[in-house]
PDB file of N, CA, C and O in Angstrom, chain B, residues numbered from 101:
ATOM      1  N   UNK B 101     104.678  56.811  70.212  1.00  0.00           N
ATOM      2  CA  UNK B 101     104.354  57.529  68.993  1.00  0.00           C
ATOM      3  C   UNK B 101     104.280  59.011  69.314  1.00  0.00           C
ATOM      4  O   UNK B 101     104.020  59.371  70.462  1.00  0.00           O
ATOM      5  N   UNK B 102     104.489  59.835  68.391  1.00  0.00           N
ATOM      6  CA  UNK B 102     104.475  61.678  68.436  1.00  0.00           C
ATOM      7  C   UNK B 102     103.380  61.739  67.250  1.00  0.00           C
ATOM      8  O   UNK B 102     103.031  60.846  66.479  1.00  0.00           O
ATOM      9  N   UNK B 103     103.057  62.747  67.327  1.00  0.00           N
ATOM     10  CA  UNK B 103     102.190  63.994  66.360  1.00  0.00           C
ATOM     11  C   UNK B 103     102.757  65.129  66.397  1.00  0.00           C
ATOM     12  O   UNK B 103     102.991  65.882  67.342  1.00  0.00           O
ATOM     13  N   UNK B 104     103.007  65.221  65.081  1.00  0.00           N
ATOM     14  CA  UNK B 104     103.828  66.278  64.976  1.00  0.00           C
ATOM     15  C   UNK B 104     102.781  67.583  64.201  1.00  0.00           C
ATOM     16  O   UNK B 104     102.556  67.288  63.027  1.00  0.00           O
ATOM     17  N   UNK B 105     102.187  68.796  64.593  1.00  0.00           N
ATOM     18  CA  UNK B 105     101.597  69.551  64.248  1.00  0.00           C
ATOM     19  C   UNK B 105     102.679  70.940  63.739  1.00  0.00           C
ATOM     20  O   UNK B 105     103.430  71.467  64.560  1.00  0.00           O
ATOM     21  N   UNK B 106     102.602  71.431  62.184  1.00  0.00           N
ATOM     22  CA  UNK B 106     102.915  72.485  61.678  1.00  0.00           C
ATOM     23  C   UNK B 106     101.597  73.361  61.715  1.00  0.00           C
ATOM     24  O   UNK B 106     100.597  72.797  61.272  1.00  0.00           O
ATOM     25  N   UNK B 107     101.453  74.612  62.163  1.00  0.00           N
ATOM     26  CA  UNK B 107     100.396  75.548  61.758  1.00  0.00           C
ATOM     27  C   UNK B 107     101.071  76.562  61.558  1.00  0.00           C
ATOM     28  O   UNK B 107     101.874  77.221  62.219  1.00  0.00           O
ATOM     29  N   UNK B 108     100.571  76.615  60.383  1.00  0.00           N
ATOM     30  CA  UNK B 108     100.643  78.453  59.805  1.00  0.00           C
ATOM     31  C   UNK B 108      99.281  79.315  59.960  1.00  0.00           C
ATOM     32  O   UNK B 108      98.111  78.963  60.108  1.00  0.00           O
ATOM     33  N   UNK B 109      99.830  80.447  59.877  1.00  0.00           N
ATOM     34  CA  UNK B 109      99.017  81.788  59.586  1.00  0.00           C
ATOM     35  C   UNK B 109      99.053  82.179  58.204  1.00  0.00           C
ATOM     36  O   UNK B 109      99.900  83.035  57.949  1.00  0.00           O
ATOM     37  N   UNK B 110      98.289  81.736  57.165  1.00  0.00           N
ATOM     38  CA  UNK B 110      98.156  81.767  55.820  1.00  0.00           C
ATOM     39  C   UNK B 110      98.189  83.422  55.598  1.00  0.00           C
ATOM     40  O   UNK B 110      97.747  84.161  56.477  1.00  0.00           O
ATOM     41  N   UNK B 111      98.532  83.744  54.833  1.00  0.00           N
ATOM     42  CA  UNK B 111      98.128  85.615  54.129  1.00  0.00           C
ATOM     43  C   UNK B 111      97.140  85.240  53.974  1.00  0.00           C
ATOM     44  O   UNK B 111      96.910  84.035  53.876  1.00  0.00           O
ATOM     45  N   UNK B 112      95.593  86.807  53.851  1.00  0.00           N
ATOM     46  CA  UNK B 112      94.912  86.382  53.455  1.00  0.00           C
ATOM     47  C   UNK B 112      94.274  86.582  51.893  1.00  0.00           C
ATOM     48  O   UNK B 112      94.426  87.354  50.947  1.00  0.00           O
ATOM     49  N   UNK B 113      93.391  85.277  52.267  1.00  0.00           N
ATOM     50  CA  UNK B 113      93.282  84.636  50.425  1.00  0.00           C
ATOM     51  C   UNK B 113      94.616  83.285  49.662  1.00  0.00           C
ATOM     52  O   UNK B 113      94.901  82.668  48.636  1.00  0.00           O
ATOM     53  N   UNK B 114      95.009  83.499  51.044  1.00  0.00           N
ATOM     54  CA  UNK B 114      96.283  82.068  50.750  1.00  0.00           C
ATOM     55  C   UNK B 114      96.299  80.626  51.452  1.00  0.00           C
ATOM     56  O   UNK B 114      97.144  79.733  51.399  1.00  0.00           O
ATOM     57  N   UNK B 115      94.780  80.726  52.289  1.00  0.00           N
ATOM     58  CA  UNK B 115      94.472  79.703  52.969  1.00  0.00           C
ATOM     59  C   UNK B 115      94.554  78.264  51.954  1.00  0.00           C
ATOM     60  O   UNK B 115      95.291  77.284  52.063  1.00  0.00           O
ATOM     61  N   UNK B 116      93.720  78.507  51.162  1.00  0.00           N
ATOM     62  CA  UNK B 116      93.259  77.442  50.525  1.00  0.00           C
ATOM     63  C   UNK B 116      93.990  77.167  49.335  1.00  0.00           C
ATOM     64  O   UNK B 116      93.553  76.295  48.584  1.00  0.00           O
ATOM     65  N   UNK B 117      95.415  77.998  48.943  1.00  0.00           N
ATOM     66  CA  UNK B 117      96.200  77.728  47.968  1.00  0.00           C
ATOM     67  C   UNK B 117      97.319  76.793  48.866  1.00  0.00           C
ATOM     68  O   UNK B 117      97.959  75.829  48.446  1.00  0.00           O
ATOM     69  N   UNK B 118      97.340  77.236  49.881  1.00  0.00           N
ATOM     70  CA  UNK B 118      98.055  76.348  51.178  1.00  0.00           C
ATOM     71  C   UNK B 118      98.072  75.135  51.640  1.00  0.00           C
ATOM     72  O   UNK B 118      98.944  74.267  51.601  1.00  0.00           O
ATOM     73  N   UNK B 119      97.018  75.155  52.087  1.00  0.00           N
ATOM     74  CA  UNK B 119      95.865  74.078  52.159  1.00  0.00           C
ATOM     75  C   UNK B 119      95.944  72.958  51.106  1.00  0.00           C
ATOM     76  O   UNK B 119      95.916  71.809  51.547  1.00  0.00           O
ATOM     77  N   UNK B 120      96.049  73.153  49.623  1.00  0.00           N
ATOM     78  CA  UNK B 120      95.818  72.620  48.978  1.00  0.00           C
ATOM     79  C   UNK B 120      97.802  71.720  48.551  1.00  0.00           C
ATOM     80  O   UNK B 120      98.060  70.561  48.228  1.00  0.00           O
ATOM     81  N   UNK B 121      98.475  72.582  48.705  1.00  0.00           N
ATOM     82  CA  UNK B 121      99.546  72.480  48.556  1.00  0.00           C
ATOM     83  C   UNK B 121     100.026  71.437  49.335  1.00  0.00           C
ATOM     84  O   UNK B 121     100.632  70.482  48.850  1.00  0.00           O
ATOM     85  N   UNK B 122      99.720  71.608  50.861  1.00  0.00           N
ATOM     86  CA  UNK B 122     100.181  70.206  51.786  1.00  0.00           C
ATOM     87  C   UNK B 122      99.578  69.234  51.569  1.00  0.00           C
ATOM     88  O   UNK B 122     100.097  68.183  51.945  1.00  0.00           O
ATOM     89  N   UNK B 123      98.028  69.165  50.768  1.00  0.00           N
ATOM     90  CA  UNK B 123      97.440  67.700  50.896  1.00  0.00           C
ATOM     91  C   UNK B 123      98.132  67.238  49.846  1.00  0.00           C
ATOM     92  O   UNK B 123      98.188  66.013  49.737  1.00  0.00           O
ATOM     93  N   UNK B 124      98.783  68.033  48.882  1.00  0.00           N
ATOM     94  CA  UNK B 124      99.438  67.201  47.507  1.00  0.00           C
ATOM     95  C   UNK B 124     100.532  66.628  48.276  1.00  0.00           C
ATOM     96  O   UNK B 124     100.847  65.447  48.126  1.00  0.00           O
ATOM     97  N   UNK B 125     101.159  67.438  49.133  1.00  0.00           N
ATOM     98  CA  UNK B 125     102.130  66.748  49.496  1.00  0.00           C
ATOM     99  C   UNK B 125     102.286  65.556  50.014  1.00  0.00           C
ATOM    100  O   UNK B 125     103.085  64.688  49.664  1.00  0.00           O
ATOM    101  N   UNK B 126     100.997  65.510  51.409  1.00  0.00           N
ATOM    102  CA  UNK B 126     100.421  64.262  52.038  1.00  0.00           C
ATOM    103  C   UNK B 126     100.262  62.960  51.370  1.00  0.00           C
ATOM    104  O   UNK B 126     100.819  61.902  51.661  1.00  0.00           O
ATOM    105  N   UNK B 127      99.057  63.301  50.028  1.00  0.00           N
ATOM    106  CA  UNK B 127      99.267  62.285  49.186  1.00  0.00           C
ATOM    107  C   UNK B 127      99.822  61.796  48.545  1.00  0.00           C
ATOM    108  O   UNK B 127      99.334  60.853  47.922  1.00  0.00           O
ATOM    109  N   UNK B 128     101.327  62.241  48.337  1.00  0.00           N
ATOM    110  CA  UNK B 128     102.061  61.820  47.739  1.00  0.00           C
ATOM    111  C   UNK B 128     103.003  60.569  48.764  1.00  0.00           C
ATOM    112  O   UNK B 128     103.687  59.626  48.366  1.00  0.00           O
ATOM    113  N   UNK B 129     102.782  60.901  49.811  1.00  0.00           N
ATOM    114  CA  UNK B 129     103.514  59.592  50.814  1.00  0.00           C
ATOM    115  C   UNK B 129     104.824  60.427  51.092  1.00  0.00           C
ATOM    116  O   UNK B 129     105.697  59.658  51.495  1.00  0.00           O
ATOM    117  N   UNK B 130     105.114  61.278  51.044  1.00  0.00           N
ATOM    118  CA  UNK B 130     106.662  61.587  51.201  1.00  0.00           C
ATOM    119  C   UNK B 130     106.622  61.893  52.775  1.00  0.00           C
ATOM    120  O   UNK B 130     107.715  61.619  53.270  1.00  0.00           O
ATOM    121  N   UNK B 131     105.837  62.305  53.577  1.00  0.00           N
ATOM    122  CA  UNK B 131     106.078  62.961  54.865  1.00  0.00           C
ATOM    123  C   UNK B 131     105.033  61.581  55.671  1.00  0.00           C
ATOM    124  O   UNK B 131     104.433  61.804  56.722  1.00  0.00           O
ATOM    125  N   UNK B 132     104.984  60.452  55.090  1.00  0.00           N
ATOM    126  CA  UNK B 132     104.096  59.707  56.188  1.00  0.00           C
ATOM    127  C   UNK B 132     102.954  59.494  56.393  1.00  0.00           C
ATOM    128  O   UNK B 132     102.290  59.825  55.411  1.00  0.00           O
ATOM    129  N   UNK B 133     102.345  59.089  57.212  1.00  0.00           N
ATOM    130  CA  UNK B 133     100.761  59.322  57.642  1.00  0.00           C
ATOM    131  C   UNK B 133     100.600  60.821  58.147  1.00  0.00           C
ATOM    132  O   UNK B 133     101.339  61.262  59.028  1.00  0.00           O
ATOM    133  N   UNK B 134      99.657  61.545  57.587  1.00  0.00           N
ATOM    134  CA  UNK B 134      99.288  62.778  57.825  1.00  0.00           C
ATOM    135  C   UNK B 134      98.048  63.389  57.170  1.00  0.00           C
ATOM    136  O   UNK B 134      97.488  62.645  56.366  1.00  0.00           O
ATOM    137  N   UNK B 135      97.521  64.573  57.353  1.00  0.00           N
ATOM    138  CA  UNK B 135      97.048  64.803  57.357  1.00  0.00           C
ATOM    139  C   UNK B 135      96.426  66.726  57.517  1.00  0.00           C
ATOM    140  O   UNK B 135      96.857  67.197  58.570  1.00  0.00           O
ATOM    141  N   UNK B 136      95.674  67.635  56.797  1.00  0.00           N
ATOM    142  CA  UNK B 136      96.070  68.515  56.546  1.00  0.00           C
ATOM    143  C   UNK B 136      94.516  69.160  57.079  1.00  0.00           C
ATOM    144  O   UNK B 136      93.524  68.667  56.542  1.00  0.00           O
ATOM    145  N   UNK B 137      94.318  70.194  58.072  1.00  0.00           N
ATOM    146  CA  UNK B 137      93.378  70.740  58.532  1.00  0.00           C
ATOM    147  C   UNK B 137      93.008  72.565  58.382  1.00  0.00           C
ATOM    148  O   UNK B 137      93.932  73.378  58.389  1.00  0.00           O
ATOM    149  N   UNK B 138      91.881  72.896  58.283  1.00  0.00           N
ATOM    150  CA  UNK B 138      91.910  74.380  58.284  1.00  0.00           C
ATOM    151  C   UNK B 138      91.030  75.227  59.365  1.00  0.00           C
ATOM    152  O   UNK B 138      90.293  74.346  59.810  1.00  0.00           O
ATOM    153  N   UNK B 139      90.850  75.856  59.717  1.00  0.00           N
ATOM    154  CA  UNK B 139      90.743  76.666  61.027  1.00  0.00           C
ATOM    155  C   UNK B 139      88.769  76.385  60.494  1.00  0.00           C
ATOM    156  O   UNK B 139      88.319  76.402  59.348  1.00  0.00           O
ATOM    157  N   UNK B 140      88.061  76.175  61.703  1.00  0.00           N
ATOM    158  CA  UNK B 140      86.710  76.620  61.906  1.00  0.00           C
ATOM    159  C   UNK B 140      86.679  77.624  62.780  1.00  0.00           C
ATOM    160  O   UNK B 140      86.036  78.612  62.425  1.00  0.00           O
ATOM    161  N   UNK B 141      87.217  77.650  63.871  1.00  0.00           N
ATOM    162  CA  UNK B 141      87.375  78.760  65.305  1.00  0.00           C
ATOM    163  C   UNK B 141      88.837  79.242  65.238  1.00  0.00           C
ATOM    164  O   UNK B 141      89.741  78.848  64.502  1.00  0.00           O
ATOM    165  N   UNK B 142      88.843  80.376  66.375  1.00  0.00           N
ATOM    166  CA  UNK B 142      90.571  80.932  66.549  1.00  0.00           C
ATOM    167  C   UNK B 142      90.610  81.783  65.104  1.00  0.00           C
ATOM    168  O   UNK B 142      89.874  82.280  64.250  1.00  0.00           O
ATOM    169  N   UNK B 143      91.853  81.603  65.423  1.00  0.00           N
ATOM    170  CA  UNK B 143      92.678  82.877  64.422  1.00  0.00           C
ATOM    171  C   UNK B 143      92.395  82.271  62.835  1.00  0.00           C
ATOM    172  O   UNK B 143      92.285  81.076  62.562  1.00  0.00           O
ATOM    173  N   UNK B 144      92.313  83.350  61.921  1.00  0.00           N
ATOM    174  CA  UNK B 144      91.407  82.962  61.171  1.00  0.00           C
ATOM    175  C   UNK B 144      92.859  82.827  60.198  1.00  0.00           C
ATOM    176  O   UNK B 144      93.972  83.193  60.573  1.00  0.00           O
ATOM    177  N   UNK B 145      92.480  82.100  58.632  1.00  0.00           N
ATOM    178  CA  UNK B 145      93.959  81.390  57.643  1.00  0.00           C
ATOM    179  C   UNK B 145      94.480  80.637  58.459  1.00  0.00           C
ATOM    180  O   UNK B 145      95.686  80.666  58.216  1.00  0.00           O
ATOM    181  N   UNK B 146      94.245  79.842  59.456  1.00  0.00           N
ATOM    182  CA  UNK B 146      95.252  78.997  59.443  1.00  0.00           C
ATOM    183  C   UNK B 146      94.984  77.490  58.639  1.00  0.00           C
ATOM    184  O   UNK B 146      93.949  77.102  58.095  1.00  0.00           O
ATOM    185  N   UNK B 147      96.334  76.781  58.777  1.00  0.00           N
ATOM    186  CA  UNK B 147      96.229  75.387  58.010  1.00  0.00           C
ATOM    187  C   UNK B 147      97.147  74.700  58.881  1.00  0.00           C
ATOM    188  O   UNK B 147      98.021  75.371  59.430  1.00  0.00           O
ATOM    189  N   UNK B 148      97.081  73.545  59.075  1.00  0.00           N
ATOM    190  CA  UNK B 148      97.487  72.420  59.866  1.00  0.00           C
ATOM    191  C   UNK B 148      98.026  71.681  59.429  1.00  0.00           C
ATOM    192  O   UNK B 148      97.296  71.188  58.569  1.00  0.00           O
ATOM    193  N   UNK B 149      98.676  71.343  59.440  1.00  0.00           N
ATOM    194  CA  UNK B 149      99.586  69.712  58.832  1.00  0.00           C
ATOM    195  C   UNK B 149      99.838  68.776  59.924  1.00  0.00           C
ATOM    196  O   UNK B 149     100.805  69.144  60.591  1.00  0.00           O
ATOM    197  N   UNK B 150      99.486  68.062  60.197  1.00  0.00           N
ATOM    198  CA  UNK B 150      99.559  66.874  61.113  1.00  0.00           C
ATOM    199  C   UNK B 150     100.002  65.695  60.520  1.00  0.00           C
ATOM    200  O   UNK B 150      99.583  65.047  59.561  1.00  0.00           O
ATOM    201  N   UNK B 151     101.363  65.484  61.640  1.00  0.00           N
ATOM    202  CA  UNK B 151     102.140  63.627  60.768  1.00  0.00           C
ATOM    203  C   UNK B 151     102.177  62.816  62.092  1.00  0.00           C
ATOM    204  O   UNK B 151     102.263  63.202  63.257  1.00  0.00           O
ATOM    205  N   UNK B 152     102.109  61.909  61.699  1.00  0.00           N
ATOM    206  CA  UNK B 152     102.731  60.924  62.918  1.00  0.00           C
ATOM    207  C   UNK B 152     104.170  60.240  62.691  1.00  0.00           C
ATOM    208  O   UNK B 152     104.704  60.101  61.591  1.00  0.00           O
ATOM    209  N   UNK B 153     104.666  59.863  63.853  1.00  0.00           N
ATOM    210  CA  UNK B 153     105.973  59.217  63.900  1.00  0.00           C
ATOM    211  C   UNK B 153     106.185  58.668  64.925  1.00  0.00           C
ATOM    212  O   UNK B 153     106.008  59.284  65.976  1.00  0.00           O
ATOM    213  N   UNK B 154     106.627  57.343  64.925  1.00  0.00           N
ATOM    214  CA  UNK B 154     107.105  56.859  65.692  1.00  0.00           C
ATOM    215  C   UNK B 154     107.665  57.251  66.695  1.00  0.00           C
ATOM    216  O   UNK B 154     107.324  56.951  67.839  1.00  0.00           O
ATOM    217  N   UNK B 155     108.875  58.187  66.298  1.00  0.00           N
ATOM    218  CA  UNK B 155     109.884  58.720  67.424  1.00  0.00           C
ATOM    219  C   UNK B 155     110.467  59.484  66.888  1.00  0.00           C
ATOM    220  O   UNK B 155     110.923  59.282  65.763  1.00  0.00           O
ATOM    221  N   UNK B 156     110.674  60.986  67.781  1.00  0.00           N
ATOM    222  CA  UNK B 156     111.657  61.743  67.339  1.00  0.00           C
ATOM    223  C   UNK B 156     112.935  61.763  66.272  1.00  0.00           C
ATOM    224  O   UNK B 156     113.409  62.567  65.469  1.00  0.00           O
ATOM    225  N   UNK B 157     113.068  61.128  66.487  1.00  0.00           N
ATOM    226  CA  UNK B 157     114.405  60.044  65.834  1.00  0.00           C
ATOM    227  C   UNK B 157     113.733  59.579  63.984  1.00  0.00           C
ATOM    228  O   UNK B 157     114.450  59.828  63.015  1.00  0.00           O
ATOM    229  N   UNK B 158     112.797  59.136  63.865  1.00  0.00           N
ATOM    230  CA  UNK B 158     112.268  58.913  62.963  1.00  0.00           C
ATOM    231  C   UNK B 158     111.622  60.579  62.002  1.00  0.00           C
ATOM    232  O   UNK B 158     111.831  60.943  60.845  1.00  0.00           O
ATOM    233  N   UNK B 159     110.977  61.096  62.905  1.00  0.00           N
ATOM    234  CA  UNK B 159     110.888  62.562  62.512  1.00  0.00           C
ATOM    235  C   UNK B 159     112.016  63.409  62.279  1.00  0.00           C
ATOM    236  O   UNK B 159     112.082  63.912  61.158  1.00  0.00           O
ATOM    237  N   UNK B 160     112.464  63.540  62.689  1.00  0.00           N
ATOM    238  CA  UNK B 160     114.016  64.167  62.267  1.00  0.00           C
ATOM    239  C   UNK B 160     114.554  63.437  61.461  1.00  0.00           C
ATOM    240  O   UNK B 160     115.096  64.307  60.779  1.00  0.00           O
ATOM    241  N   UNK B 161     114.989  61.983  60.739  1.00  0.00           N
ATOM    242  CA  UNK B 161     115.031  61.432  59.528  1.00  0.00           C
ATOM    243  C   UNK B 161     114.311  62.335  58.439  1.00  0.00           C
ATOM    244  O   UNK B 161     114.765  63.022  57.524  1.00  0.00           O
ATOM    245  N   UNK B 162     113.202  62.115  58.815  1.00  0.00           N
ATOM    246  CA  UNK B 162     112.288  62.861  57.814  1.00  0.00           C
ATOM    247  C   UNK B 162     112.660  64.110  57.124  1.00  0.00           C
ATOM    248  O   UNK B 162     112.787  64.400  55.934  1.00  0.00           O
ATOM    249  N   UNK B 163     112.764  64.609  57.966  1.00  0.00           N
ATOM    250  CA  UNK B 163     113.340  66.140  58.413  1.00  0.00           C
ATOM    251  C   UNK B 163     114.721  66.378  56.983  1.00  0.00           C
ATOM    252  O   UNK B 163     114.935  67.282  56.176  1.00  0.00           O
ATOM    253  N   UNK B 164     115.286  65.240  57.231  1.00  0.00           N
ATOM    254  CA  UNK B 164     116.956  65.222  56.763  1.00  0.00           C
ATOM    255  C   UNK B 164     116.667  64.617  55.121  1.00  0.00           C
ATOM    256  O   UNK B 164     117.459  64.974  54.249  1.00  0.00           O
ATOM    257  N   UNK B 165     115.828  63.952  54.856  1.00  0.00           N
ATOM    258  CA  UNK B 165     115.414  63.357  53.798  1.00  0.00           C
ATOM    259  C   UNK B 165     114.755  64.425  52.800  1.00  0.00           C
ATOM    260  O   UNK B 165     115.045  64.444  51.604  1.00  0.00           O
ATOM    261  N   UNK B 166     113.909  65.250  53.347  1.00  0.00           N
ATOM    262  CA  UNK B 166     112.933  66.155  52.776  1.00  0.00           C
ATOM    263  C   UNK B 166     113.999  67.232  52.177  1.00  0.00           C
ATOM    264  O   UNK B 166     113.862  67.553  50.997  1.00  0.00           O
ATOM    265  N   UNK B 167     115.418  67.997  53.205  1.00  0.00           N
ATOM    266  CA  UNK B 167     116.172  68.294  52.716  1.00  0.00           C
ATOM    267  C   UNK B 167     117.127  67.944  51.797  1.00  0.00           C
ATOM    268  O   UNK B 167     118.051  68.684  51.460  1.00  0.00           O
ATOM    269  N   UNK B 168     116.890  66.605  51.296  1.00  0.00           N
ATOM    270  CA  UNK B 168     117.809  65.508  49.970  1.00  0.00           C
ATOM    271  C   UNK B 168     117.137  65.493  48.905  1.00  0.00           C
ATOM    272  O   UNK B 168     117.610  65.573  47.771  1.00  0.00           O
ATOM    273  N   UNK B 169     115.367  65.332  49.352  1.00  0.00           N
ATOM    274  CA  UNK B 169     114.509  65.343  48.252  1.00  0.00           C
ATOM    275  C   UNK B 169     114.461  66.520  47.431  1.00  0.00           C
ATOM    276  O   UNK B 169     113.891  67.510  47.890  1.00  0.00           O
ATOM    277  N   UNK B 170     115.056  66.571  46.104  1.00  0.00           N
ATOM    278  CA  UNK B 170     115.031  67.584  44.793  1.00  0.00           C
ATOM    279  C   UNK B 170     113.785  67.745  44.857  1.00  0.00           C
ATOM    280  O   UNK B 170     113.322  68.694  45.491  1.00  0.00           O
ATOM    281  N   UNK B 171     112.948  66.800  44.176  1.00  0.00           N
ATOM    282  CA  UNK B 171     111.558  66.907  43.505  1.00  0.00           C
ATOM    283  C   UNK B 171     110.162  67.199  44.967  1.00  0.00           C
ATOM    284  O   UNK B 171     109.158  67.860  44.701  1.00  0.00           O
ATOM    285  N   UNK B 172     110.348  66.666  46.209  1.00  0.00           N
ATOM    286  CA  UNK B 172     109.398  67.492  47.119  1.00  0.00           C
ATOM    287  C   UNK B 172     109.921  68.955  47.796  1.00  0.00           C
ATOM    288  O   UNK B 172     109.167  69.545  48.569  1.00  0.00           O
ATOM    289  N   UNK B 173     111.188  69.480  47.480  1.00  0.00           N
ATOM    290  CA  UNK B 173     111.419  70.996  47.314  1.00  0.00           C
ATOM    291  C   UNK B 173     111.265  71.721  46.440  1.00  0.00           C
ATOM    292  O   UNK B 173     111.355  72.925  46.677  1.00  0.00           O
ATOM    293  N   UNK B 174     111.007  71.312  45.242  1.00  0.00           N
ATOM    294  CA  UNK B 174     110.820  71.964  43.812  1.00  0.00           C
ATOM    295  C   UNK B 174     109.159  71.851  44.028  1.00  0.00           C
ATOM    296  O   UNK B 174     108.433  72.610  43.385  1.00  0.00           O
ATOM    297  N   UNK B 175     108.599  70.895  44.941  1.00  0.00           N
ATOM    298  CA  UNK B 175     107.271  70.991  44.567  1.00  0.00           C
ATOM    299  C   UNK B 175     106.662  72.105  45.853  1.00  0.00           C
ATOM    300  O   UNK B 175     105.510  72.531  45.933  1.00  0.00           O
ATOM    301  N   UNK B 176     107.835  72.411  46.806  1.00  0.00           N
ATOM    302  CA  UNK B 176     107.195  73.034  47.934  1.00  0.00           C
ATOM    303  C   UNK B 176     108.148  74.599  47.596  1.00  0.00           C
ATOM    304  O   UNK B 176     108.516  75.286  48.549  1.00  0.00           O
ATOM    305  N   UNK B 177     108.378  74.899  46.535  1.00  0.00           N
ATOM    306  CA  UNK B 177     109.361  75.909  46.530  1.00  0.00           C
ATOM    307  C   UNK B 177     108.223  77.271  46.213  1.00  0.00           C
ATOM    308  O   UNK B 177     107.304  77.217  45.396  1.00  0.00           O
ATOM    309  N   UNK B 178     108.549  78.411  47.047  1.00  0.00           N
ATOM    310  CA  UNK B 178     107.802  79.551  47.391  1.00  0.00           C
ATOM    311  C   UNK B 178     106.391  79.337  48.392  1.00  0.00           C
ATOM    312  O   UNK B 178     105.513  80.144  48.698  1.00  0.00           O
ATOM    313  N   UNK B 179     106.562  78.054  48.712  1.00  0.00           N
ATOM    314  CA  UNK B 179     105.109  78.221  50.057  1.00  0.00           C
ATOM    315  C   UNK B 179     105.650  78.837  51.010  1.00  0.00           C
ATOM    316  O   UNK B 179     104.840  78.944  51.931  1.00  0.00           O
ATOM    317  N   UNK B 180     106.861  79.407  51.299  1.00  0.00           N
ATOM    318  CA  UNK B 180     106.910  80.462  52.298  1.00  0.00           C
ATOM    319  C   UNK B 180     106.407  82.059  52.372  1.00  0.00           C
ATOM    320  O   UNK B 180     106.154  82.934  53.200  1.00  0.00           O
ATOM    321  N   UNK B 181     106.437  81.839  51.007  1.00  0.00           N
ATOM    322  CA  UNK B 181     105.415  83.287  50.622  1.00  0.00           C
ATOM    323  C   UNK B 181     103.782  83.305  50.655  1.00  0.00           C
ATOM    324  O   UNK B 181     103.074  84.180  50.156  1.00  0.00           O
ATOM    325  N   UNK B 182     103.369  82.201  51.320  1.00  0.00           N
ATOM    326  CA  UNK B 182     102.009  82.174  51.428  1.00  0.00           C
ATOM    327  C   UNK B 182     101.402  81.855  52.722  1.00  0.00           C
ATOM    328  O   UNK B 182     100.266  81.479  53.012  1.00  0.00           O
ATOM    329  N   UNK B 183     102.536  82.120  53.493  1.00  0.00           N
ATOM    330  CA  UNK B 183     102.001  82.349  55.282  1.00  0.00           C
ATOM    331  C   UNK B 183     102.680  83.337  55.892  1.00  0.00           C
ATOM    332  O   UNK B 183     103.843  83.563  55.558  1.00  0.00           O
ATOM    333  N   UNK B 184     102.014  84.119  56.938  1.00  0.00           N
ATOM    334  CA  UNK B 184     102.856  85.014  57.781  1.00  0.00           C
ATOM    335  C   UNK B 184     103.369  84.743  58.992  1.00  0.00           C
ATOM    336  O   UNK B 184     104.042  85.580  59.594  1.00  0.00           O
ATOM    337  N   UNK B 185     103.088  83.460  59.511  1.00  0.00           N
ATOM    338  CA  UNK B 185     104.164  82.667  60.874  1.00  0.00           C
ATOM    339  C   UNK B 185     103.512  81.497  60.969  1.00  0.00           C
ATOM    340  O   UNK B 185     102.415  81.189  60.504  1.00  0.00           O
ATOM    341  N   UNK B 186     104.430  80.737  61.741  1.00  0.00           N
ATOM    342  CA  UNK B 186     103.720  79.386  61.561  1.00  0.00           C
ATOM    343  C   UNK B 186     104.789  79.069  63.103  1.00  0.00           C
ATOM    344  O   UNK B 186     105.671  79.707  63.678  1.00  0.00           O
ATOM    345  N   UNK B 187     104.190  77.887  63.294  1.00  0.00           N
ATOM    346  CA  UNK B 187     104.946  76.944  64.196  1.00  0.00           C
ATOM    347  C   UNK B 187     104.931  75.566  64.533  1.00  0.00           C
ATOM    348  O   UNK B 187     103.744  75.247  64.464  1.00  0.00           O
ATOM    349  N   UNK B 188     105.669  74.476  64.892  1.00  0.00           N
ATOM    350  CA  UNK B 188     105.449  73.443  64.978  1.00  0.00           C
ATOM    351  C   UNK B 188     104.922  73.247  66.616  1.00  0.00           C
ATOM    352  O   UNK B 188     104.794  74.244  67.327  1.00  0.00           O
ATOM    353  N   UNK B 189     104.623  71.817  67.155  1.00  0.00           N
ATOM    354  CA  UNK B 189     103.827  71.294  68.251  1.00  0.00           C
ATOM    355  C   UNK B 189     104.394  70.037  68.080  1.00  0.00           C
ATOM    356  O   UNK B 189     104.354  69.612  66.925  1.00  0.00           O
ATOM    357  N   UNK B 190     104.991  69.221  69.049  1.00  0.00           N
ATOM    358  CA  UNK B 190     105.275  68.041  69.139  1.00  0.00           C
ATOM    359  C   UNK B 190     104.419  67.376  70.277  1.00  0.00           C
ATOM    360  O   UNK B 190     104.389  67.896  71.392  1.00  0.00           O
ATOM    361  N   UNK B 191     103.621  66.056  69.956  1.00  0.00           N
ATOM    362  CA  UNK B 191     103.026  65.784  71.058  1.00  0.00           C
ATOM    363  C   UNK B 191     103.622  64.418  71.429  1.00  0.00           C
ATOM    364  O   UNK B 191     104.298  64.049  70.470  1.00  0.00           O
ATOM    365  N   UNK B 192     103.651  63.600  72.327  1.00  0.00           N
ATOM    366  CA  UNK B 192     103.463  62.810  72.977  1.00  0.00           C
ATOM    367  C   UNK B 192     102.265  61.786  73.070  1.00  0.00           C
ATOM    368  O   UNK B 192     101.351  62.123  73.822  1.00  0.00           O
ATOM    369  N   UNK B 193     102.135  60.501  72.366  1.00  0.00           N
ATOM    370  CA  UNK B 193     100.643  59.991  72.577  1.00  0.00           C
ATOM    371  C   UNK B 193     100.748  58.669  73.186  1.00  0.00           C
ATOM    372  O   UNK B 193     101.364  57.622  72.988  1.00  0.00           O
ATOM    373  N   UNK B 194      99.749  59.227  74.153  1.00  0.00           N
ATOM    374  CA  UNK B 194     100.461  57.974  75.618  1.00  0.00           C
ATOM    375  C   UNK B 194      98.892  56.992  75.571  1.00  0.00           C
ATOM    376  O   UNK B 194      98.749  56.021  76.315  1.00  0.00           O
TER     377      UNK B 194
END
């Protein structure tokens, strides 16, 4: 299994419009088991998105699907204007 971690650096005052944006997404089932976190310590706005997957292979499906999906891009369309960098983390869970 992987964990796949997205964190952004929210603008600030865009934490929690952010924030709020991935858990709709979460709950909607489209990206999997996951789960959506916000900074207590460290650099301050950030937000977390955490998924699991099986395997690379399965995540990158995802990946390719999300780019097919009309209606979860129309629902994620301009959240790039509400962070100033972000990056992903792939883990390994042994």
């Amino acid at each position: 299994m992987i964990v796949v971690r997205e964190v952004f650096v929210a603008k600030p005052g865009q934490a929690s419009k952010l924030a709020g944006l991935m858990k709709e997404v979460a709950e909607s089932g489209a990206v999997g088991h996951c789960r959506v976190m916000t900074d207590l310590t460290g650099d301050f706005n950030r937000v977390v998105l955490e998924t699991e997957a099986e395997s690379l292979a399965e995540f990158e499906s995802r990946m390719q699907d999300y780019g097919k999906n009309q209606a979860l891009r129309e629902k994620m369309k301009g959240y790039t204007d509400l962070y100033l960098t972000g990056g992903r983390e792939i883990y390994r869970v042994w």
